[in-house]
N, C-alpha and C positions, 0 to 999 in steps of 0.2 A: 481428623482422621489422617495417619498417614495413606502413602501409596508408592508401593514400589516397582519400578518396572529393570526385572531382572534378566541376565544371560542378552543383556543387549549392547550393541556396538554403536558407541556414542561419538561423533563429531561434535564436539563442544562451540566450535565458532568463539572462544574467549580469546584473548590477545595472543595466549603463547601457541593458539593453533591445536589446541591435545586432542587424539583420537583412542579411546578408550576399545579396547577388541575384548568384547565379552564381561562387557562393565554393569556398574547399575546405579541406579537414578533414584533417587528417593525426596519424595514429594512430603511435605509437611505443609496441612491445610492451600492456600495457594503459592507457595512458595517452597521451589527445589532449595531443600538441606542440604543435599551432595550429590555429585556427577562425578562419576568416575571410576577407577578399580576394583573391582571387588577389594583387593587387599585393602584400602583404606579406609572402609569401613566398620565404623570402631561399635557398631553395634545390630543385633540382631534385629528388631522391631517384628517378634513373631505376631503381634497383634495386625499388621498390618496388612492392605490391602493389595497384592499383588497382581503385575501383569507379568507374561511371562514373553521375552521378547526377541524370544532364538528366531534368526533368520532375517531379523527387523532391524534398521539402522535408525538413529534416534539425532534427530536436529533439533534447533528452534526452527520454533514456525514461521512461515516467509513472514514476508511484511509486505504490503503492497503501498506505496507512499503517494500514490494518485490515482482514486476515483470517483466518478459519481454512481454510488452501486443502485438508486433507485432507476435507472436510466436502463436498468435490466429489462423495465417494460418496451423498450422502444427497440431491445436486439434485434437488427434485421429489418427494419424498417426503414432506414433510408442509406444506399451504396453507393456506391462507387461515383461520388462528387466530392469539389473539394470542399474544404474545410468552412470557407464562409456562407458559400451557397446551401452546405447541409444544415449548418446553424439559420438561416436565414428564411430558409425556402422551409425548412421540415422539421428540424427538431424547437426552434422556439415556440413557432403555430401548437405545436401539438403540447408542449409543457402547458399551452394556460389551461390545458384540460383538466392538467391531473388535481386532485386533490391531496391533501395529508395522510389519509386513509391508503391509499393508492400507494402514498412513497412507505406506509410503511409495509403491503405485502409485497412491494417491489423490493424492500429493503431486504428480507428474509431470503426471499427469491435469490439474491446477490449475495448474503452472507451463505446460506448453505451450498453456492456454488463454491466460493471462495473456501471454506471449509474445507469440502472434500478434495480441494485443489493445497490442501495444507498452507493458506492462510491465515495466519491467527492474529495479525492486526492488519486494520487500512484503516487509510488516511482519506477522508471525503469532503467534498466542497457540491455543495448543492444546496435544493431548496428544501422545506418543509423538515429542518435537519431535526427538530423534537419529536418528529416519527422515526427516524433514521436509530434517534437517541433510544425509543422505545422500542425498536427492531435489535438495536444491540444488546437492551438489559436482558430482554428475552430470551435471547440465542445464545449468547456469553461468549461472543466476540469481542476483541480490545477493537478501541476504536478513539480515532482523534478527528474531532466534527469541526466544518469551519461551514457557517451560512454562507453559502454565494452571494455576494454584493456588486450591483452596478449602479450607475448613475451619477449627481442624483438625479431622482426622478418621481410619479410620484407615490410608488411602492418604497419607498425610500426609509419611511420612520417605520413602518412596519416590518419590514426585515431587520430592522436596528432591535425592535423591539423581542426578536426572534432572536436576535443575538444575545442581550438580556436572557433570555428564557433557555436558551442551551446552556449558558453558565451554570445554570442552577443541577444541572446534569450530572457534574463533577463530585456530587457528594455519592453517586446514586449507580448503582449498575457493579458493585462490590471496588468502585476505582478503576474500572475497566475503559471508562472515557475521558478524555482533555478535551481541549476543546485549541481553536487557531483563529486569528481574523481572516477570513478569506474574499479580497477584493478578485472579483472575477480577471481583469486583466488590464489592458494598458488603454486596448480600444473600447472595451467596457465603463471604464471610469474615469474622470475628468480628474487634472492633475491635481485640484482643490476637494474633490472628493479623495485620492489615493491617499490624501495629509489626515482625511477623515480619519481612515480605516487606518492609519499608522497610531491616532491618538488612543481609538477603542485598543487597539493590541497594547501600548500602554497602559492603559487603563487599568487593563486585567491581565496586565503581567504575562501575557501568551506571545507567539510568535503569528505572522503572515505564511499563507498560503495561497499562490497567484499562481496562472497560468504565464507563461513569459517566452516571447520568442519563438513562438512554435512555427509562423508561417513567412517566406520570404515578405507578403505585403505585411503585415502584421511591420516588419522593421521597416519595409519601403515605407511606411503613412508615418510610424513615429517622425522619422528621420523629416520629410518633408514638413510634419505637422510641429514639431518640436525641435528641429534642429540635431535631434542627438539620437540613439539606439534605446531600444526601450530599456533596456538593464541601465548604460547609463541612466536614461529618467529617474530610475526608480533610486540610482544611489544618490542621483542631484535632491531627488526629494526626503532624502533621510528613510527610507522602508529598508535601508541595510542594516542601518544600525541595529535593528531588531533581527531573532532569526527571524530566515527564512527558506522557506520550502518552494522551489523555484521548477513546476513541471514544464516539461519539454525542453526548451533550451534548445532547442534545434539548431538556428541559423546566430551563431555569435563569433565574433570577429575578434583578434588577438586583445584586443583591450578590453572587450568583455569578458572575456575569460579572464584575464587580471584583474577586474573589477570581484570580480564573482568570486577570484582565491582569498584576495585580501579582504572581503567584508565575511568570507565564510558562510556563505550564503550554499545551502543541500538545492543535489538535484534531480528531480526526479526523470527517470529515465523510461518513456512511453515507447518501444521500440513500432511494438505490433498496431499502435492507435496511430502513431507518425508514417509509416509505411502506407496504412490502408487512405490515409485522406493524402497521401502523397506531398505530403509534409516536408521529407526531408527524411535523416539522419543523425540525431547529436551525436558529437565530436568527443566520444565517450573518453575515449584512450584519453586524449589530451587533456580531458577535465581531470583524470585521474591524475594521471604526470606531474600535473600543477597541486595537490592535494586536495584535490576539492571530495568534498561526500559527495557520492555517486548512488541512487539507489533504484530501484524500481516502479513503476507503475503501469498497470493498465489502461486507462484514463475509463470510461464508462464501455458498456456490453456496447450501444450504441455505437461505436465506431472501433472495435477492436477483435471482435465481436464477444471474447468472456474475459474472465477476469483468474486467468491462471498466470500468477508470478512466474511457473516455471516454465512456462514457454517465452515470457519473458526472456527469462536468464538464458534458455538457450539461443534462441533467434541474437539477443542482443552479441552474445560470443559470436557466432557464427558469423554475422555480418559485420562485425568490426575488423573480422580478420579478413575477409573479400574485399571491405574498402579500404582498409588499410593498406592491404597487399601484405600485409607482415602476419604469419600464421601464429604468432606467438602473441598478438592481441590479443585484453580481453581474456587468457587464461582461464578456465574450468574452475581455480580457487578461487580467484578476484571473482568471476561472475558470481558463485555461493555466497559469498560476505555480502554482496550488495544485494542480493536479496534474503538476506537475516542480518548480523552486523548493522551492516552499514543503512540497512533499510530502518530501522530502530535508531539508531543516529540522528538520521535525518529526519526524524520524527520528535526529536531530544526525547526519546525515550529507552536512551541507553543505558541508562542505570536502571530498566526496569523488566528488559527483554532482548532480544537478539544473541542472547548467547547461553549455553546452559552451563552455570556456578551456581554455586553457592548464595544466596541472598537474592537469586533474579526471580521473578515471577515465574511458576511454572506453565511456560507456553511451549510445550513438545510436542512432533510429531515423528511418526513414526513411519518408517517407509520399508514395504515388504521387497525386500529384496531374495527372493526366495521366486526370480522370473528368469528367464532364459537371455534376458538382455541387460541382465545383471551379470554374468558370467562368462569369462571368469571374471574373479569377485579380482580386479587388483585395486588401481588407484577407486577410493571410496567417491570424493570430488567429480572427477573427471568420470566416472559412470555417473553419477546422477544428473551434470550438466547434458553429457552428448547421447549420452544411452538411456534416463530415466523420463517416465509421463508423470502425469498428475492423479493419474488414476493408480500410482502406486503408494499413494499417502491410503495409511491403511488404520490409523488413530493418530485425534489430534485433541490435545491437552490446551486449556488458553484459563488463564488462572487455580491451574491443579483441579479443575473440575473436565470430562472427558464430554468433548461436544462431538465425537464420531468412533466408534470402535468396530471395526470388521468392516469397515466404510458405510457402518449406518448411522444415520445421525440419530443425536438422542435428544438433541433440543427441539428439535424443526419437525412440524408436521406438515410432509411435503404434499402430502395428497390437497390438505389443507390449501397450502400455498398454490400451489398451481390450480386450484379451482377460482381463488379470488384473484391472481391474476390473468388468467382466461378472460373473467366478467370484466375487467379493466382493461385489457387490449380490445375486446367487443366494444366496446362504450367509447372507449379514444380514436381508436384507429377504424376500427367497421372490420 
C-alpha cells in the first residue's frame, strides 16, 4: 500500500540541504518513493492512502545513538551522586533484581516515550537485550542492540551466549534491528577481555559500542593503571580498527581527539546524562572541526531523567555556546543533522535513515507547527532547535507503518504498560 502525506513542508536532511514548502512525501510499502515538490511528481497514485499535512513540517525521525531504554524502571531513583558512587551504591544492587520479563515492559515503557518525543531509532547497550529485541518487534521501532559486556567473570559465557541469540534477531522485526558488540567500558573489562569482544565484533562483521571517557577518574585510573588514556588503550588494542560508537567522550586531550579523527571512530554526545552526574562537558565544537561524526544520546531515564533527543540538541547548542564564549557554536543546522543525519551515521545506518530520499526507509515525523512559538514561521531549523518541545511531534512513521498519529500511539498499550511496570517498581524498589 502506498501512503502519501500531502500540502506538507519537508526538511529533507539529504547532503544538498533541500527544504521543500508545500511538498509531498510518498511512501511505498516501507520505503519513501519520493520527497519533494509537488511539481516533480510524475504521478497521481489516487488509490493511495493519504495524510493531509498543512501546518505540519516533515523530518527524519531523530536518532538517539545512546541508551539503556529498560533503565526507564529505575527513573528517579537515585540523584544527585556521582557517577561511580550511583553505579556502585544503587543502580547495580538494584539491576540483579530485574528479570527479562521486567526489561521487556520497561523496554515499551522507553520506546513509547521516545516515540512521542519523535524518536524512531536508538542505539542500546544493556542487559536481557532479546526482551529489548521483542519490545522492538512489537512496537516498530528501529533499533541497534548491543548485550552489555564486562569482565571476565563468572556471568561471562552466558551473556556470550545472549550475544549468539540477539544475532538471530536480524532476520526478524521486518529488518528494523542490527545488532553491535557492546563491552561496557575500560573499567569494566580487562584488557584481554576488550581483544574478546574485538574478535566477536569480527566474527559477525558488526561494529563496537563502549562507553568511553566519561569521568575525570575514569582517565585518572586508566592513565595510572595502564600508562596511557583510555581512547589511546582502546587504539593500542586494535578496537579502532573496527567501527566504533564511542558514548560520552567528555574528558579527551589533544591526542585523543586525533586518535578518534583518524581511526573515525562516531560519538555519541550525552549533554543532559553528563551535566546531571556532573561529568563534565564533551568538547563538541572541537570534535566537530576535526571531522569527526558527532551525534546524540540520552544515556538511560536513570541518570538524564528521559530520553527526548530534542532536548538533547537544544541544551547541547545552548551550552556549547556559554562555554565556548563564541555564540556562533554549535549553530541550530549543525545541531539538526546530529540528531537525524549524523545520528544514522554514527549508527552506520546511513544508507537506511536520517534523511528523507528516495530509496531511504520510511522513518518520518511530523511536527505541528501550527503553536504560537512557531511564529513567525522564518528560519524552519533554528525554530525547532531554540523554540521547538517534543510534545510538538504530532505523527511518527518508522518503516512506512505509522507508530503515533494525533500523538496517539497505535502500537503501545499504555494503560498496559504502566500497570506492569507499577508491579516492577513495587517488587524492586518497595
Amino acid at each position: 500500500m502506498k501512503l502519501i502525506i500531502d500540502n506538507i513542508d519537508i526538511i529533507s536532511m539529504d547532503e544538498a540541504g533541500h527544504f521543500y514548502r508545500d511538498g509531498v512525501i510518498v511512501i511505498d510499502g516501507d520505503t519513501i518513493e519520493y520527497a519533494g515538490a509537488k511539481s516533480g511528481l510524475k504521478a497521481d497514485h489516487p488509490d493511495a492512502k493519504r495524510v493531509d499535512g498543512h501546518g505540519m513540517l516533515a523530518l527524519p525521525g531523530f536518532v538517539n545513538t545512546h541508551t539503556h531504554v529498560a533503565m526507564t524502571i529505575f527513573r528517579g531513583y537515585a540523584n544527585d551522586m556521582a557517577l561511580w558512587d550511583w553505579l556502585a551504591e544503587k543502580i547495580w544492587p538494584a539491576e540483579e533484581l530485574l528479570t527479562g520479563e521486567d526489561a521487556y515492559w520497561a523496554t515499551l515503557l522507553g520506546a513509547a516515550e521516545m516515540i512521542q518525543a519523535g524518536v524512531t531509532t536508538f542505539a542500546d547497550m544493556y542487559m536481557f537485550m532479546t526482551q529489548t529485541a521483542r519490545a522492538v518487534e512489537d512496537c516498530g521501532i528501529r533499533a541497534v542492540l548491543a548485550r552489555g559486556l564486562s569482565g571476565p567473570d563468572g556471568s561471562t559465557d552466558e551473556r556470550h551466549r545472549e550475544v549468539e541469540e540477539l544475532r538471530t534477531w536480524r532476520t526478524r522485526a521486518q529488518g528494523r534491528i542490527t545488532t553491535m558488540i557492546g563491552p561496557h567500558s575500560i573499567y569494566t573489562c580487562s584488557r584481554d577481555y576488550l581483544k574478546v569482544c574485538k574478535g566477536m565484533a569480527e566474527k559477525h562483521g558488526v561494529g563496537i559500542h563502549i562507553h568511553l571517557s566519561e569521568t575525570e577518574q575514569e582517565v585518572r585510573d586508566c592513565i595510572r593503571e595502564h600508562g596511557c588514556t583510555p581512547v589511546r588503550l582502546l587504539m593500542e588494542l586494535g578496537l579502532f580498527d573496527l567501527p566504533v560508537l564511542a558514548a560520552h567522550c567528555v574528558h579527551l586531550n589533544d591526542e585523543d581527539i586525533e586518535i578518534l579523527a583518524e581511526s573515525g571512530v562516531r560519538v555519541s554526545h550525552n549533554p543532559s546524562s553528563n551535566l546531571k552526574l556532573s561529568s563534565g562537558f564533551a568538547p563538541v565544537t572541537r570534535l566537530l572541526e576535526r571531522g569527526i561524526c558527532v551525534a546524540f544520546g540520552t544515556d538511560g531515564a536513570a541518570s538524564n531523567n528521559n530520553l527526548s533527543v530534542w532536548k538533547e540538541m537544544t541544551l547541547a547548542s545552548l551550552i556549547a555556546k556559554g562555554q565556548s564564549g563564541d555564540p556562533a557554536a554549535l549553530p541550530a543546522k549543525t545541531a539538526l543533522r546530529m540528531a537525524t543525519a549524523m545520528g544514522a551515521k554514527a549508527l552506520s545506518l546511513d544508507k537506511v535513515t536520517g534523511s528523507l530520499e528516495k530509496g531511504k526507509k520510511a522513518d518520518i515525523i511530523l511536527i505541528d507547527t501550527n503553536k504560537p512559538h512557531y511564529f513567525p514561521k522564518g528560519d524552519r531549523e533554528v525554530n525547532l532547535v531554540y523554540s521547538g518541545y517534543s510534545q510538538d511531534v504530532d505523527t511518527v512513521i518508522v518503516n512506512g507503518r505509522i507508530l503515533m498519529a494525533g500523538r496517539e500511539l497505535t502500537t503501545i498499550d499504555m494503560d498496559r504498560v504502566h500497570y506492569e511496570v507499577d508491579k516492577i517498581v513495587s517488587r524492586i524498589l518497595g
